[in-house]
LUMVOVO-759685 format. One record per residue (C-alpha): x negated, y, z. Coordinates in Angstrom, 1 decimal. Each point is the difference from the previous one (the first is absolute). Layout:
N
- xx|yy|zz
- X|Y|Z
...
END
This chain:
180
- xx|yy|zz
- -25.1|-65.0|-7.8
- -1.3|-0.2|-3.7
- -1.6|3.1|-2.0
- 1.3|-0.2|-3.4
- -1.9|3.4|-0.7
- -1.2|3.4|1.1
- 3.1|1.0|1.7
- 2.9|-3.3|-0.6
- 0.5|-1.9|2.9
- 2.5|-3.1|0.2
- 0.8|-2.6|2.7
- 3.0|-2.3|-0.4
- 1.7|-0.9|3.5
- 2.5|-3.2|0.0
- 1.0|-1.1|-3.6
- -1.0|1.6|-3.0
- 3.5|0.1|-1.8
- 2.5|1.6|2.4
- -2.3|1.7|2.4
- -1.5|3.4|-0.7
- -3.7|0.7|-0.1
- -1.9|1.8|3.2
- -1.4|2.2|-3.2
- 3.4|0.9|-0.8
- 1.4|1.0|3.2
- -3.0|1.6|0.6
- -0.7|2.4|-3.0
- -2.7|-1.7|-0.7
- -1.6|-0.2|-3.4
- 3.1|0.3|-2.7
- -0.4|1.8|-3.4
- -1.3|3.2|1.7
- -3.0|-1.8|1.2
- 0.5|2.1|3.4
- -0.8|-1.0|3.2
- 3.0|0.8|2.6
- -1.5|-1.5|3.1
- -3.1|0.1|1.3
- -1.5|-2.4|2.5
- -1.6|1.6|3.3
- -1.8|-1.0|2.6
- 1.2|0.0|3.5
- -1.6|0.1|3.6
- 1.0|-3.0|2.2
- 0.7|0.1|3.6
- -3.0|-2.2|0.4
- -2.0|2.2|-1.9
- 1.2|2.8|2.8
- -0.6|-1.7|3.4
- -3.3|-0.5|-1.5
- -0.6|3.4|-0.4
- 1.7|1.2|3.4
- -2.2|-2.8|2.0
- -3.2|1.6|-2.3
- 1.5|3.5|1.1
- 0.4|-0.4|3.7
- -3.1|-2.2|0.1
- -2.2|2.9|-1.6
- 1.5|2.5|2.2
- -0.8|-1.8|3.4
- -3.5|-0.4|-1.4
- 0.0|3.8|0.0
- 1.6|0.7|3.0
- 2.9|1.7|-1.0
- 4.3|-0.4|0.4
- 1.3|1.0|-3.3
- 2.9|-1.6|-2.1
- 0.3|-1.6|-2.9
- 2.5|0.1|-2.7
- 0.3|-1.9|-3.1
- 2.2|0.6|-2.9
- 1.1|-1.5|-3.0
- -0.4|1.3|-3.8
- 3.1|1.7|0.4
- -0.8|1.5|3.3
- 2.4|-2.3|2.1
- -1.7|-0.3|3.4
- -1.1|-3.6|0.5
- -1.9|-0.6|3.1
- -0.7|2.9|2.9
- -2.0|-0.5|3.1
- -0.6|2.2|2.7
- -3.0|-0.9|2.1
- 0.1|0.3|3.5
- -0.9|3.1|1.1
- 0.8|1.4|-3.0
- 1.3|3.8|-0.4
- 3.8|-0.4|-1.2
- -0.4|3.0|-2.7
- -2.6|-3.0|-1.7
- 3.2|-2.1|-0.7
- 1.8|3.1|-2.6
- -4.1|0.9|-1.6
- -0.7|-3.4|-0.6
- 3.2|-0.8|-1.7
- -0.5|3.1|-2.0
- -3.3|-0.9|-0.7
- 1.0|-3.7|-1.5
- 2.6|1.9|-2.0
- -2.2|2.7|-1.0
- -2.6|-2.7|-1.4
- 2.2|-1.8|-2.0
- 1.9|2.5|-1.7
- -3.1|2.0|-1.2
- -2.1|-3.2|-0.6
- -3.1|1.0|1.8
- -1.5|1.3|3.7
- 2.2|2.2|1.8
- -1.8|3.7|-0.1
- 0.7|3.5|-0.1
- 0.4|-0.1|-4.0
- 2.8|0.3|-2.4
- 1.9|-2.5|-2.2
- -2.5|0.3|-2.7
- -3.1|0.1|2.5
- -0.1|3.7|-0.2
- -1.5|1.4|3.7
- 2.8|2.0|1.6
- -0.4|2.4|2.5
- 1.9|0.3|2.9
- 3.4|1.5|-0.8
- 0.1|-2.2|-3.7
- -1.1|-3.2|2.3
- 3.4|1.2|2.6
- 2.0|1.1|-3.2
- -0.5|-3.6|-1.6
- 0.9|-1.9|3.5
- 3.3|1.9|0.6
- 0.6|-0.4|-4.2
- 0.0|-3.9|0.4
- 1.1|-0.3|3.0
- -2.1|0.0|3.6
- 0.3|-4.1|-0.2
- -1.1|-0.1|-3.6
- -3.1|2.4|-0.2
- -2.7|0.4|2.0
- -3.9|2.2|0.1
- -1.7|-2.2|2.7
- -2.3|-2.7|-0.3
- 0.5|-3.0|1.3
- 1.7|-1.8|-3.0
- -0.6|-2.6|-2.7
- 1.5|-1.4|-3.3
- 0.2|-3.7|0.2
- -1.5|-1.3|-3.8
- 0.6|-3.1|-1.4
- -1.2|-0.4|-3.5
- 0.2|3.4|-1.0
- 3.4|0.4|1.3
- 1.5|1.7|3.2
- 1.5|-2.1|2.2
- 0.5|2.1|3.2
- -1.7|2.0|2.2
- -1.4|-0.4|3.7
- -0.2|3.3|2.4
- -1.9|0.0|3.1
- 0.3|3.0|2.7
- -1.5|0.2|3.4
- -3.9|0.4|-0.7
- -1.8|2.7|-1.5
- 0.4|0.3|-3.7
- -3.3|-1.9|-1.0
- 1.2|-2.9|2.5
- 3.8|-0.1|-1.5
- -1.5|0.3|-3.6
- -2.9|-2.8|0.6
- 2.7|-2.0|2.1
- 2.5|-0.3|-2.8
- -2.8|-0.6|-3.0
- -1.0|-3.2|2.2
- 3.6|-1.3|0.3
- 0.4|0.4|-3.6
- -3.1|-2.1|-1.1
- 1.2|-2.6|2.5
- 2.5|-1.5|-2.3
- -2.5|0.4|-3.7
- 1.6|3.0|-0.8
- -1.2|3.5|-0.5
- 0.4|4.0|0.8
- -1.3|1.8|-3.4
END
């Protein structure tokens, strides 16, 4: 793809004459100069059984059953994995958790939308609001960050909440990405 400008964009599939322009069909550039699409990042399925091997590997290190959940940027459950030994209630937490992360683009905590603190009947107001699988006050999960943009989330359930929280940092700095 060629930048002609600041926002005009233009590649030709096929022959020029009778074939129409990716730009084109893509509301690219035009008179308006407007952008219509935007190119985004994605997490690969690679980039996810790295973290879940990072995950499971940190938690046997500490000793603890927990599971592990990893959603996409739009919140779509990618990979889950209960350990062995791990309570079943981790599996719905965890998945939460991922969901949580990646819709609020940062840690999993017992604060609002905007980062406000909530007490306790805002924080349960808030999770029945969006929904028990969408929302959720306990620690335990972690944006996934690639170049300043949100690409999912990963939850982790099982341990206390330092261990989840610590657990789920380390499994996102496994693949080069960050959590803040």
């Amino acid at each position: 793809m060629r930048r002609d400008g600041p926002a005009r964009a233009s590649a030709v599939y096929g022959r020029r004459n009778n074939r129409l322009s990716f730009a084109a069909v893509a509301g690219f550039g035009g008179m308006s100069g407007k952008m219509y699409v935007a190119g985004s990042k994605r997490l690969t399925m690679e980039g996810a059984r790295k973290m879940m091997a990072t995950a499971i590997g940190k938690a046997k290190e500490a000793g603890v059953a927990v599971s592990v959940a990893i959603a996409d940027g739009g919140g779509h459950l990618v990979l889950l994995e209960r350990m062995e030994g791990g309570r079943f209630h981790t599996v719905h937490s965890s998945t939460t958790k991922a969901v949580c992360a990646a819709s609020n683009k940062r840690m999993t905590s017992a604060r609002g939308a905007q980062a406000q603190e909530l007490d306790a009947a805002h924080a349960l107001g808030l999770a029945l609001a969006a929904g028990p699988q969408r929302w959720t006050a306990m620690e335990g999960g972690c944006p996934i960050i690639a170049d300043g943009e949100c690409i999912g989330g990963i939850g982790v359930a099982g341990g206390d909440w330092q261990t989840d929280e610590r657990i789920a940092q380390a499994a996102v700095e496994s693949i080069g990405a960050g959590w803040k």
